[in-house]
MILOLUM-744745 format. One record per residue (C-alpha): x, y, z; residue in one letter; residue number from 1. Coordinates in steps of 0.5 Angstrom, whole numbers, plus 500, padded with zeros to 3 digits. Layout:
REM MILOLUM-744745
+-----+-----+-----+------+------+
:  px :  py :  pz : resn : resi :
+-----+-----+-----+------+------+
:   X :   Y :   Z :    A :  NUM :
...
+-----+-----+-----+------+------+
This chain:
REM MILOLUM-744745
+-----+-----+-----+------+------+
:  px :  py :  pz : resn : resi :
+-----+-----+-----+------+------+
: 500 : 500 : 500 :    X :    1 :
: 503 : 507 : 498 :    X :    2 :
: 502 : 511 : 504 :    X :    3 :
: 506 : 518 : 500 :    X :    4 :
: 504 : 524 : 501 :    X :    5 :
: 503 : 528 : 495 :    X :    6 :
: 504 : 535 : 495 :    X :    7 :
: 501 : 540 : 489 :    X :    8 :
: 506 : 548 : 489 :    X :    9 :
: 502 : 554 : 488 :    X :   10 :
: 504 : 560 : 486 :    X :   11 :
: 502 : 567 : 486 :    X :   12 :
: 506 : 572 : 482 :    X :   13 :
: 506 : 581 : 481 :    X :   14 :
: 510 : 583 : 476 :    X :   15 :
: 512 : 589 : 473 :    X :   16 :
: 515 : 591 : 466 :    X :   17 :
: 514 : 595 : 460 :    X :   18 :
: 512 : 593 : 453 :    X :   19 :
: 516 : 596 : 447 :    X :   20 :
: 514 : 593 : 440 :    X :   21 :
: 518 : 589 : 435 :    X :   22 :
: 514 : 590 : 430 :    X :   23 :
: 506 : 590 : 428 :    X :   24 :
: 505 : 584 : 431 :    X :   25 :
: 511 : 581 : 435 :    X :   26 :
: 512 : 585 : 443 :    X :   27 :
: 517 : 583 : 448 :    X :   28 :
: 516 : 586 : 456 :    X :   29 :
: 522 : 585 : 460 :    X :   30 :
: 519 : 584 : 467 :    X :   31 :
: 522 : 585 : 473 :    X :   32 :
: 517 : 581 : 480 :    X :   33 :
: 516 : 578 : 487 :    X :   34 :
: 514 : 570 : 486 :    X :   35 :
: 510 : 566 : 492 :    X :   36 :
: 510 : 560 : 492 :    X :   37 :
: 506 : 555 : 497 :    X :   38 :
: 505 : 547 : 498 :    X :   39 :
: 498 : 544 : 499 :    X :   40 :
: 498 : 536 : 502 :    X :   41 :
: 494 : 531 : 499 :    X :   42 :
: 495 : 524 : 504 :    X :   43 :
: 495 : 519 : 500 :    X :   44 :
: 492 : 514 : 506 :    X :   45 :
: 488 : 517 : 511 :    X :   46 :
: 491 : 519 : 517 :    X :   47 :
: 497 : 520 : 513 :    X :   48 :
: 501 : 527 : 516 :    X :   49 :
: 501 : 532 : 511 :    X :   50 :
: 507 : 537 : 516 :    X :   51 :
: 508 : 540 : 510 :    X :   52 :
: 501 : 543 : 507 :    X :   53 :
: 501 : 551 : 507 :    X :   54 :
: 511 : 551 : 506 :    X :   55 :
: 512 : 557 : 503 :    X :   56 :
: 518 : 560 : 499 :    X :   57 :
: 519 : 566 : 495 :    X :   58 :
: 523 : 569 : 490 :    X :   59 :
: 525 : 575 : 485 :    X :   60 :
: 524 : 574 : 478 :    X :   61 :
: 527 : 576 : 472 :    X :   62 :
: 524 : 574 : 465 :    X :   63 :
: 522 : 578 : 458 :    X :   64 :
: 515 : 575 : 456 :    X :   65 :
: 515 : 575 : 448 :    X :   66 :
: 507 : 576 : 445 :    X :   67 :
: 506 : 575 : 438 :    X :   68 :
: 498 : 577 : 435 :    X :   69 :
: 497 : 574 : 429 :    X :   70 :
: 489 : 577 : 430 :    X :   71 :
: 485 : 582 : 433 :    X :   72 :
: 483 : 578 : 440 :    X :   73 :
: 488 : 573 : 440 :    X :   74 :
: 496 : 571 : 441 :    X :   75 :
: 501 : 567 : 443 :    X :   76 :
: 506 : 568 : 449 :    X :   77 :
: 512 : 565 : 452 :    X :   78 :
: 515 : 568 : 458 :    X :   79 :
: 522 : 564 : 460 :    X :   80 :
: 524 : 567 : 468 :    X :   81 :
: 529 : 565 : 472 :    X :   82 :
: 527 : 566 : 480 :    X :   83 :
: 532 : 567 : 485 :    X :   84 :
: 529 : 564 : 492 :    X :   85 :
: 529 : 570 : 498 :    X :   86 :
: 527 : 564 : 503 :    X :   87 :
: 525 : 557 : 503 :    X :   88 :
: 521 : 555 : 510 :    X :   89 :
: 524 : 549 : 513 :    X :   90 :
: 519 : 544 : 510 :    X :   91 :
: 518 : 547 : 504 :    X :   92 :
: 527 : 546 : 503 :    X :   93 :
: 525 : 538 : 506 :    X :   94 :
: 521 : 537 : 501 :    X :   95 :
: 523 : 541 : 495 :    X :   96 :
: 530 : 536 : 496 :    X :   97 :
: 526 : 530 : 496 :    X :   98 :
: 522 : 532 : 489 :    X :   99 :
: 522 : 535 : 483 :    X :  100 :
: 520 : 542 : 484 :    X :  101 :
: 524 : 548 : 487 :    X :  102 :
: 523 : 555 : 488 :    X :  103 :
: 528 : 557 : 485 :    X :  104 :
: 531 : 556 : 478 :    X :  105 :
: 529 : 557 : 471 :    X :  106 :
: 521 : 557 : 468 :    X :  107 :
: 517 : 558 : 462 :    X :  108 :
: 510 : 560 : 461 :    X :  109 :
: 506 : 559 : 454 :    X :  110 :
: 499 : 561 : 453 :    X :  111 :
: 494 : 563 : 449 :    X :  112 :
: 490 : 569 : 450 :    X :  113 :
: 483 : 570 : 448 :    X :  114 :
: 481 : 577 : 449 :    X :  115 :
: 473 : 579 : 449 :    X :  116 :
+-----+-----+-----+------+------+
Protein backbone atom coordinates (compact mmCIF):
# COMPACT_ATOMS: atom_id res chain seq x y z
CA UNK A 1 0.00 0.00 0.00
CA UNK A 2 1.54 3.61 -0.91
CA UNK A 3 0.96 5.60 1.99
CA UNK A 4 3.09 9.11 0.19
CA UNK A 5 1.88 12.06 0.60
CA UNK A 6 1.40 13.84 -2.67
CA UNK A 7 1.93 17.60 -2.72
CA UNK A 8 0.75 20.09 -5.27
CA UNK A 9 2.80 23.88 -5.60
CA UNK A 10 1.24 27.03 -5.96
CA UNK A 11 1.94 30.07 -7.06
CA UNK A 12 0.87 33.29 -6.91
CA UNK A 13 3.12 36.17 -9.01
CA UNK A 14 3.20 40.31 -9.26
CA UNK A 15 5.20 41.61 -12.11
CA UNK A 16 6.11 44.68 -13.55
CA UNK A 17 7.32 45.46 -17.25
CA UNK A 18 7.19 47.41 -20.19
CA UNK A 19 5.85 46.58 -23.29
CA UNK A 20 8.17 47.79 -26.57
CA UNK A 21 6.88 46.73 -30.08
CA UNK A 22 9.09 44.70 -32.25
CA UNK A 23 6.93 44.93 -35.24
CA UNK A 24 3.02 45.10 -36.00
CA UNK A 25 2.44 41.80 -34.32
CA UNK A 26 5.33 40.74 -32.33
CA UNK A 27 6.15 42.66 -28.66
CA UNK A 28 8.53 41.53 -25.79
CA UNK A 29 8.22 43.09 -22.22
CA UNK A 30 10.83 42.68 -19.85
CA UNK A 31 9.58 41.95 -16.44
CA UNK A 32 10.88 42.51 -13.35
CA UNK A 33 8.63 40.51 -9.88
CA UNK A 34 7.92 38.82 -6.72
CA UNK A 35 6.80 34.81 -6.88
CA UNK A 36 5.02 33.18 -3.95
CA UNK A 37 5.21 29.85 -3.99
CA UNK A 38 2.99 27.54 -1.41
CA UNK A 39 2.43 23.63 -1.07
CA UNK A 40 -0.96 21.90 -0.69
CA UNK A 41 -1.10 18.01 0.83
CA UNK A 42 -3.02 15.57 -0.61
CA UNK A 43 -2.74 12.10 1.91
CA UNK A 44 -2.72 9.52 -0.24
CA UNK A 45 -3.99 6.93 2.82
CA UNK A 46 -6.09 8.53 5.52
CA UNK A 47 -4.35 9.40 8.50
CA UNK A 48 -1.47 10.25 6.61
CA UNK A 49 0.57 13.35 8.02
CA UNK A 50 0.39 16.14 5.45
CA UNK A 51 3.31 18.29 7.89
CA UNK A 52 4.14 20.16 4.99
CA UNK A 53 0.39 21.29 3.68
CA UNK A 54 0.73 25.56 3.62
CA UNK A 55 5.38 25.54 3.14
CA UNK A 56 5.90 28.43 1.43
CA UNK A 57 8.99 30.00 -0.61
CA UNK A 58 9.63 33.18 -2.28
CA UNK A 59 11.62 34.34 -5.07
CA UNK A 60 12.67 37.73 -7.46
CA UNK A 61 12.00 37.13 -10.99
CA UNK A 62 13.54 38.03 -13.84
CA UNK A 63 11.76 36.94 -17.47
CA UNK A 64 10.83 38.87 -20.97
CA UNK A 65 7.29 37.59 -22.19
CA UNK A 66 7.66 37.50 -25.98
CA UNK A 67 3.66 37.84 -27.45
CA UNK A 68 2.83 37.35 -31.21
CA UNK A 69 -1.10 38.54 -32.26
CA UNK A 70 -1.74 36.90 -35.36
CA UNK A 71 -5.35 38.50 -35.19
CA UNK A 72 -7.47 40.99 -33.32
CA UNK A 73 -8.46 39.20 -29.84
CA UNK A 74 -5.79 36.55 -30.01
CA UNK A 75 -2.25 35.71 -29.46
CA UNK A 76 0.31 33.70 -28.35
CA UNK A 77 2.80 34.20 -25.34
CA UNK A 78 5.84 32.29 -24.00
CA UNK A 79 7.54 33.80 -20.83
CA UNK A 80 10.89 32.23 -20.17
CA UNK A 81 12.12 33.48 -16.21
CA UNK A 82 14.58 32.70 -13.79
CA UNK A 83 13.34 32.77 -10.20
CA UNK A 84 15.98 33.64 -7.29
CA UNK A 85 14.57 32.24 -4.06
CA UNK A 86 14.72 34.80 -1.12
CA UNK A 87 13.63 32.15 1.41
CA UNK A 88 12.54 28.61 1.74
CA UNK A 89 10.39 27.69 5.09
CA UNK A 90 12.17 24.42 6.47
CA UNK A 91 9.58 22.21 5.20
CA UNK A 92 9.02 23.68 1.88
CA UNK A 93 13.44 22.92 1.55
CA UNK A 94 12.74 19.10 3.22
CA UNK A 95 10.27 18.57 0.66
CA UNK A 96 11.25 20.28 -2.31
CA UNK A 97 14.90 18.21 -1.76
CA UNK A 98 12.78 14.80 -1.81
CA UNK A 99 10.79 15.81 -5.34
CA UNK A 100 10.76 17.54 -8.41
CA UNK A 101 9.78 20.89 -7.80
CA UNK A 102 11.97 23.79 -6.50
CA UNK A 103 11.52 27.54 -5.76
CA UNK A 104 13.93 28.48 -7.65
CA UNK A 105 15.49 28.05 -11.05
CA UNK A 106 14.31 28.70 -14.55
CA UNK A 107 10.60 28.42 -15.89
CA UNK A 108 8.66 28.84 -19.04
CA UNK A 109 4.90 30.09 -19.66
CA UNK A 110 3.19 29.36 -22.82
CA UNK A 111 -0.46 30.50 -23.41
CA UNK A 112 -2.87 31.41 -25.45
CA UNK A 113 -5.24 34.34 -24.83
CA UNK A 114 -8.50 35.10 -26.21
CA UNK A 115 -9.42 38.73 -25.30
CA UNK A 116 -13.49 39.71 -25.60
Amino acid sequence: MNTATKYKMNSISLKYGYQFNLLRQLAITPQLGYNYNFLTANAAVSGNTTYGNGASSSAFTLGAKLQFVPMEHLSFFMTPEYMLALSKDKNFKTITNSSNFSGDGFTLHVGLLANF
